[in-house]
C-alpha positions in Angstrom: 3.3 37.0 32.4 -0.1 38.2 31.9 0.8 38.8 28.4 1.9 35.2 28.0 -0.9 33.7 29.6 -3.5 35.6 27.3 -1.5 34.0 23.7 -2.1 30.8 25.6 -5.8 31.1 26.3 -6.6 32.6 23.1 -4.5 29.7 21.0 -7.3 27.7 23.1 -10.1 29.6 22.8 -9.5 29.6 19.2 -8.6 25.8 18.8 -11.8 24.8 21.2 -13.6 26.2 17.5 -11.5 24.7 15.3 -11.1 21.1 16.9 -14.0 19.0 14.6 -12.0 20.1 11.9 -8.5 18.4 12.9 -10.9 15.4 14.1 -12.0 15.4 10.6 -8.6 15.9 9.0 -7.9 12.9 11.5 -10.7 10.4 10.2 -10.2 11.6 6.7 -6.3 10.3 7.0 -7.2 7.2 9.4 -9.7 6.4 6.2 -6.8 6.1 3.9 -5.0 4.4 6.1 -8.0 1.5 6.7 -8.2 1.7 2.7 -4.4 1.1 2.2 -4.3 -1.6 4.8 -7.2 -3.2 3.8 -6.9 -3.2 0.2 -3.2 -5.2 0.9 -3.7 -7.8 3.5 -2.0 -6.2 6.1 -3.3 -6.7 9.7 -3.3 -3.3 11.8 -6.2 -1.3 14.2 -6.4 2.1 12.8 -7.4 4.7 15.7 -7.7 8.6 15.1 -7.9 11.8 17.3 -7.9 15.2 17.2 -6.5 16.8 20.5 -8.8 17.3 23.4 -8.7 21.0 24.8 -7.8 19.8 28.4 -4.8 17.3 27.8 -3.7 20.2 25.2 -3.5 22.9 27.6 -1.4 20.7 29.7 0.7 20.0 27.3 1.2 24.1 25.8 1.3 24.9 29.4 4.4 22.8 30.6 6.4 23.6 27.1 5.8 27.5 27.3 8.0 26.8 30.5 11.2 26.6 27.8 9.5 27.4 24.5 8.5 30.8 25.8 5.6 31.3 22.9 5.1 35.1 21.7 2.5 33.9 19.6 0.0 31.6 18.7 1.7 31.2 15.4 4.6 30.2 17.8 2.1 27.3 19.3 0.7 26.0 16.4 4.3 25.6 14.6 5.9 24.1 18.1 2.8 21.8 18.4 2.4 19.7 15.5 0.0 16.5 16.8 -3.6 18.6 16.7 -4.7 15.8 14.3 -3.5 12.3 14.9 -3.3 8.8 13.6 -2.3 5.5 15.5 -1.8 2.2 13.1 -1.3 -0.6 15.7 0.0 -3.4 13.8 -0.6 -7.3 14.1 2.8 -7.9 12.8 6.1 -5.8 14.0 8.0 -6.5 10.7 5.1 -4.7 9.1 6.5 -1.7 9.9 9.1 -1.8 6.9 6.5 -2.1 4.6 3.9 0.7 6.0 6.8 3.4 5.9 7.3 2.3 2.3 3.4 2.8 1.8 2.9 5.9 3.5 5.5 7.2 1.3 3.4 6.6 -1.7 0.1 7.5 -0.4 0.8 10.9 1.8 3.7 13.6 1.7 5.7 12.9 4.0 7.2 16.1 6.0 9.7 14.4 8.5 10.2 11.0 10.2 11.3 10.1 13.5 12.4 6.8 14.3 12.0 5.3 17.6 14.6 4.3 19.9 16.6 7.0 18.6 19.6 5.4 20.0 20.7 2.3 21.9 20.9 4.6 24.7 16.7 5.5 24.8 14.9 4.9 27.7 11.8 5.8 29.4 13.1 8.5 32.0 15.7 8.2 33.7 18.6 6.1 31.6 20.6 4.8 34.8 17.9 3.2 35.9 16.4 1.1 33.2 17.7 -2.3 31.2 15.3 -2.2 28.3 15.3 0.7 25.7 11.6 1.9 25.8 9.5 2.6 22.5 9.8 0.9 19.2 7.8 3.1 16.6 7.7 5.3 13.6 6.3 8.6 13.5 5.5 10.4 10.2 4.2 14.1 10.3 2.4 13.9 6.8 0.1 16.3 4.6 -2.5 14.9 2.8 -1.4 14.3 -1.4 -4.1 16.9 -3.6 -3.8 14.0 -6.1 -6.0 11.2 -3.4 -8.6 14.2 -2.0 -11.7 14.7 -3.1 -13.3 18.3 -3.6 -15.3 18.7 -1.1 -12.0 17.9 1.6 -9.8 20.1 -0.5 -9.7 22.2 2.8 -7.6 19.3 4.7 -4.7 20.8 2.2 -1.5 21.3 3.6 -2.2 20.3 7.5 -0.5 18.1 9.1 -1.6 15.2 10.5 1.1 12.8 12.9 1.0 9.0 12.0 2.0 6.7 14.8 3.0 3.4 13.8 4.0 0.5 16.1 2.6 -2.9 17.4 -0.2 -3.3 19.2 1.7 -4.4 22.4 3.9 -1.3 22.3 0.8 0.5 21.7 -0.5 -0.2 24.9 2.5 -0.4 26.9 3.5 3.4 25.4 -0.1 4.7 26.6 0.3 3.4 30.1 4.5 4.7 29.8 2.8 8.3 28.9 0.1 8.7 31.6 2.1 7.8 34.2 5.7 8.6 33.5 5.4 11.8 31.3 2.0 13.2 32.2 2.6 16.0 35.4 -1.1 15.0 37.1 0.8 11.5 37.5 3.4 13.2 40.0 7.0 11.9 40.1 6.9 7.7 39.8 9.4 6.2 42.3 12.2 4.1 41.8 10.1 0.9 41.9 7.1 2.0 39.8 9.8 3.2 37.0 11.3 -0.5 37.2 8.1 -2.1 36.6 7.6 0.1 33.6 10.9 -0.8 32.4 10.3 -4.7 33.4 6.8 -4.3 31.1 8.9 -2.9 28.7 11.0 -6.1 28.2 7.9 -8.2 28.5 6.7 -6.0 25.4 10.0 -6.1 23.3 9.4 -10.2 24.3 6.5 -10.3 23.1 7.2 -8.6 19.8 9.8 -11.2 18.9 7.2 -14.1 19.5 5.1 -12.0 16.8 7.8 -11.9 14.5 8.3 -15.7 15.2 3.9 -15.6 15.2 4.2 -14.3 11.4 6.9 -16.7 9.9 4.6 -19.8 11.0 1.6 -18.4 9.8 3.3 -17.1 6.3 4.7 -20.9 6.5 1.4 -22.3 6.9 0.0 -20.4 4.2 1.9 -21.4 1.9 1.6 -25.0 2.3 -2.2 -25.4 3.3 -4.3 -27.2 1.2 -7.6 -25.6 2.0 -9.1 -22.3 0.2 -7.7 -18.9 1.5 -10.4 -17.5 4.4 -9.5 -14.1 4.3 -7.8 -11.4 1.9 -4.8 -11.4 4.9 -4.2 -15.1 4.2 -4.2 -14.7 0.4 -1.9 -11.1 0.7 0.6 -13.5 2.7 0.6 -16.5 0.5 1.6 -13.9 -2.7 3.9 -11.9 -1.1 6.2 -15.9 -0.4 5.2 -17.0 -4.1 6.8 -13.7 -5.4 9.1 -13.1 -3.4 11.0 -16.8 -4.1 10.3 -16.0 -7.8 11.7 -12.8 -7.7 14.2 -13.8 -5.0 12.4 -11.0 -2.9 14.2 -9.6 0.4 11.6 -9.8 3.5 11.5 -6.3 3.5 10.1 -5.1 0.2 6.4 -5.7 -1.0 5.4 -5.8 -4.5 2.4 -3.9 -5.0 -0.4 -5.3 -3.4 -3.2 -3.0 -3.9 -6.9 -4.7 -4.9 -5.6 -7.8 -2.9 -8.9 -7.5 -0.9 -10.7 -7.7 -4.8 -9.1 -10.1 -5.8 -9.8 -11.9 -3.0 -13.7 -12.2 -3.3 -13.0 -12.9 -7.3 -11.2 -15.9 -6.6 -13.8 -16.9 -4.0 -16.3 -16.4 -7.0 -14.5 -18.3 -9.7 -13.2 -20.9 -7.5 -9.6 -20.6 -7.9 -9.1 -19.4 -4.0 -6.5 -22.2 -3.2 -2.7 -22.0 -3.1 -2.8 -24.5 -5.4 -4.4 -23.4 -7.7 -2.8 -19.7 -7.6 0.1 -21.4 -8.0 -0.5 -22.8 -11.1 -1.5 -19.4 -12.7 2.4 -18.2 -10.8 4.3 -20.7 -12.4 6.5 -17.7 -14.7 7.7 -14.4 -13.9 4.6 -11.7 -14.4 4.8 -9.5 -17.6 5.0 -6.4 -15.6 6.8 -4.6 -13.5 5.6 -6.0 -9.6 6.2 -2.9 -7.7 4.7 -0.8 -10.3 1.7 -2.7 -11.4 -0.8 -4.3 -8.5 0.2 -8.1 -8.3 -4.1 -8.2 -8.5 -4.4 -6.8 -12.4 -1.5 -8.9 -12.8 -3.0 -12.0 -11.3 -6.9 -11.1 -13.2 -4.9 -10.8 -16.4 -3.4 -14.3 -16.1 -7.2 -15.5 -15.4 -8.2 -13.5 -17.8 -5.8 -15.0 -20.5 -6.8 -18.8 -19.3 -10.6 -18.1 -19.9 -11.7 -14.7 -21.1 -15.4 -15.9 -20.4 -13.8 -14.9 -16.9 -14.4 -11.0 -17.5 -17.9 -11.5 -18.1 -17.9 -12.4 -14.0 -15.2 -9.8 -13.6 -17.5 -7.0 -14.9 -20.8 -7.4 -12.8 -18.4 -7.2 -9.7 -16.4 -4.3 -10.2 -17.3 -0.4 -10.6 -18.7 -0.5 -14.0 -22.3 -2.2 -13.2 -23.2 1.2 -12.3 -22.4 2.9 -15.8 -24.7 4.0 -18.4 -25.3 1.8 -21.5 -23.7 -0.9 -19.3 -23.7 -3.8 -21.7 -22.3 -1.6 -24.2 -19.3 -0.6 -21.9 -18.5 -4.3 -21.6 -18.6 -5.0 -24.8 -16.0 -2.4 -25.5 -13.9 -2.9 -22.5 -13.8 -6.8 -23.8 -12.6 -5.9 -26.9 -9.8 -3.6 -25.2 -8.9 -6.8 -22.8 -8.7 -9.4 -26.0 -6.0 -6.9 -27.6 -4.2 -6.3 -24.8 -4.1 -9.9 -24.2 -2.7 -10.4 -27.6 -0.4 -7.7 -28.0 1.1 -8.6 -24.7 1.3 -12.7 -25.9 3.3 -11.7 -28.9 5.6 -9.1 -27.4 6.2 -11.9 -24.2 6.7 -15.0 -27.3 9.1 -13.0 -29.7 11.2 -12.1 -26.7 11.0 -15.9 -26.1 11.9 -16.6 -29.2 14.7 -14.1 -29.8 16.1 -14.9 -26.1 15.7 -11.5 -24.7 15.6 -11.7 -20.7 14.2 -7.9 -20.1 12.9 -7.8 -16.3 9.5 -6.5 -18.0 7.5 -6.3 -21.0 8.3 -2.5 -21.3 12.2 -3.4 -21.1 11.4 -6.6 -23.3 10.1 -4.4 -26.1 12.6 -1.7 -26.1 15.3 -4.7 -26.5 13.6 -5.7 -29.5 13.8 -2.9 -31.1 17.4 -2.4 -30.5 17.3 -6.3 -32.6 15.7 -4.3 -35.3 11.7 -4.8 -34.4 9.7 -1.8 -35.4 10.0 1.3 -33.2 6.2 1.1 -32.7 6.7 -1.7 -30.0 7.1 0.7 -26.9 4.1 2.4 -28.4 2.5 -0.5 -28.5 3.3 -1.1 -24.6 2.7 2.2 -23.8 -1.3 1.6 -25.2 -1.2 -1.4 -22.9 -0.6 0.5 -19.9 -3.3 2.5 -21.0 -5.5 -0.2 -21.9 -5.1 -1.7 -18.3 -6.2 1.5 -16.5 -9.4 1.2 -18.3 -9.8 -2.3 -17.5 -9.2 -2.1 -13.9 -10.4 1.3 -13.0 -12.8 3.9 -12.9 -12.0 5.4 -15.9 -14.3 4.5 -19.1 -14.9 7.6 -21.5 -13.4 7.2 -24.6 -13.0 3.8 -25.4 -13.6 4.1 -28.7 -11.2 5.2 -29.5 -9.0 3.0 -27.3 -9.9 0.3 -29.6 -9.1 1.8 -32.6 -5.4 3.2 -31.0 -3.2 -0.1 -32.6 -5.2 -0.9 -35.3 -2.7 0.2 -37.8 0.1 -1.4 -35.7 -1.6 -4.9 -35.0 -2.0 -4.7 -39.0 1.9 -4.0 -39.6 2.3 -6.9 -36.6 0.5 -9.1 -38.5 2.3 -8.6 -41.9 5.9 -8.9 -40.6 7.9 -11.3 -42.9 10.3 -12.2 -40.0 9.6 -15.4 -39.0 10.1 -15.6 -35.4 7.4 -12.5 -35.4 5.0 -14.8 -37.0 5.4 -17.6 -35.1 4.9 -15.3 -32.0 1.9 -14.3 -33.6 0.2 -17.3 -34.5 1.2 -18.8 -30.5 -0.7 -15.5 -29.5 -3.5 -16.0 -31.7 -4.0 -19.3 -30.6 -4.6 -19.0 -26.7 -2.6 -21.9 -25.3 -0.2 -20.5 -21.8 2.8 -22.8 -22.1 5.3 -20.6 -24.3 6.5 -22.7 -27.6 9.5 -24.8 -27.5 12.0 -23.3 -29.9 13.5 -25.4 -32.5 
């Protein structure tokens, strides 16, 4: 016993030293999570923790009593939560689409779903009517690919991701303290019932924010005033696409820069439905899950007015480069290509009726009609094109410019003559596609 009680002590002793590092592995997840949620509209209170020394030597101390540790190796693969993440959602239906993003963003190492069964309840199952705690937990290791050097260390941790309303939140850390915690002491029959009685008062409640959601995605969608936050505008796109796309509730196209593209439409004065709408009137040329609904959207904006990118420019990342004006006099030339070469690729489909659910897939068919092979090159230097335009990423655009010349030149000689009346629409700026004679 002695034995035992030493690995346990030590574990502590030793975590005591290590514990602002999982309460920086902790913030330096919940700052991903504030990043994701932020950048697409979705409402949530991010919280983080790394385990306090008291509550965890409560906690090692009553699972020893079955785990029976030998080591602290034993403790530290039996206790998995030193680092922790809470995302207390606005919305309950949100939860569909945060397990999607987490997905993308973190690696994933398991995922428990909460009820587990119809059958869950908080303690004792005979004596309850309502089936507890509605969440999703992720145990998750940070992705190498989203870390910068200097957190390299946070590699391969884990960190546990709690995600659930904010009314099961609260009702989960009053369940916790009193019904699971052994300080509490044993809750009588009547104290349990209340819990389970707040329970259904919770599970109540999260169907009125369900119902809560619908009206205000409804309102939104119909208002006549500008957007007032990037939550409204996240809301209004995610309807528009998702009854042009004939969208199930559940899946979100990519909504990343929504918060952007946001204060750009504030800027430029297109922040009303209405006038969103206008710009939505066709399918987008890109794949929606794929590609960020916000390039997408700038691009449209882009190909109304290119004067637009001049505004574009001083608000995004690259004001800060060297030889600025020169960077945007290069990145301008990249965007009036890309504009073109997308124009012509989305007309001759038009004109040779080819349905493709993208420009990628709209391309490969025409080469299958006989168009030049060069035309999934050609969207392949788009895609490229559009990570210079809407990231980071500047060096070498040179010679970004000068990667189609040869094919725009073979474009522009084609005999066919649905490829030169694509052209010529392209060439001449106007958004309504051609009729076809």
């Amino acid at each position: 016993m002695a034995q035992e009680n030493m690995i346990l002590e030590t574990f502590l002793e030793h975590y005591k030293r290590e514990y602002n590092f999982y309460h920086d592995l902790a913030k330096s997840v919940s700052d991903q999570c504030e990043k994701m949620l932020q950048e697409r509209g979705i409402r949530a209170i991010v919280t983080f923790r790394a385990k306090k020394a008291k509550s965890l030597k409560e906690k090692i101390s009553q699972r020893h009593k079955t785990k029976k540790y030998q080591s602290e190796q034993d403790i530290r693969e039996d206790i998995v939560d030193l680092a922790g993440v809470r995302i207390a959602l606005y919305f309950p239906k949100d939860r569909e689409l945060i397990d999607n993003l987490l997905k993308d963003v973190f690696i994933v190492i398991e995922e428990r779903l909460f009820p587990k069964s119809e059958t869950d309840n908080i303690q004792d199952k005979t004596r309850n009517i309502f089936n507890g705690y509605h969440a999703n937990h992720y145990r998750i290791m940070l992705n190498p690919e989203t870390l910068e050097d200097k957190n390299k260390h946070f590699l391969n941790h884990i960190v546990e991701i709690q995600v659930a309303s904010i009314l099961m939140h609260a009702w989960s850390e009053v369940n916790h303290d009193l019904a699971y915690k052994p300080s509490s002491g044993a809750l009588s029959d009547q104290e349990l019932s209340i819990l389970d009685g707040l329970n259904g008062l919770v599970l109540t409640g999260e169907v009125l924010l369900r119902q809560l959601q619908s009206a205000f995605q409804n309102r939104v969608t119909h208002q006549e005033h500008p957007f007032t936050n990037q939550y409204e505008l996240a809301t209004f796109l995610q309807g528009s696409l998702g009854n042009l796309y004939n969208l199930d509730e559940s899946v979100e196209p990519s909504m990343e820069g929504v918060d952007f593209l946001f204060m750009f439409l504030n800027i430029i004065s297109l922040n009303t439905p209405e006038k969103l709408n206008a710009l939505l009137y066709r399918k987008l040329d890109w794949d929606i899950f794929r590609f960020p609904i916000s390039d997408q959207i700038l691009d449209l904006i882009f190909e109304r007015n290119i004067e637009e990118f001049e505004i574009y420019y001083e608000y995004t990342m690259y004001r800060d480069v060297d030889n600025k004006e020169e960077a945007k006099d290069e990145l301008r030339k990249i965007l009036i290509k890309k504009l073109l070469l997308q124009r012509y690729i989305r007309c001759l489909a038009h004109y040779r009726n080819v349905q493709g659910d993208d420009l990628a897939d709209k391309a490969e068919m025409l080469v299958g009609l006989g168009y030049p092979p060069f035309l999934s090159f050609i969207v392949g230097w788009i895609i490229t094109a559009d990570e210079y335009i809407h990231s980071y990423f500047i060096h070498g655009l040179s010679d970004l410019i000068d990667g189609v010349a040869t094919e725009l030149d073979i474009l522009e000689k084609l005999d066919d003559a649905d490829s030169k009346k694509a052209m010529e629409w392209a060439l001449s700026g106007q958004l309504e596609l051609p009729k076809k004679l």
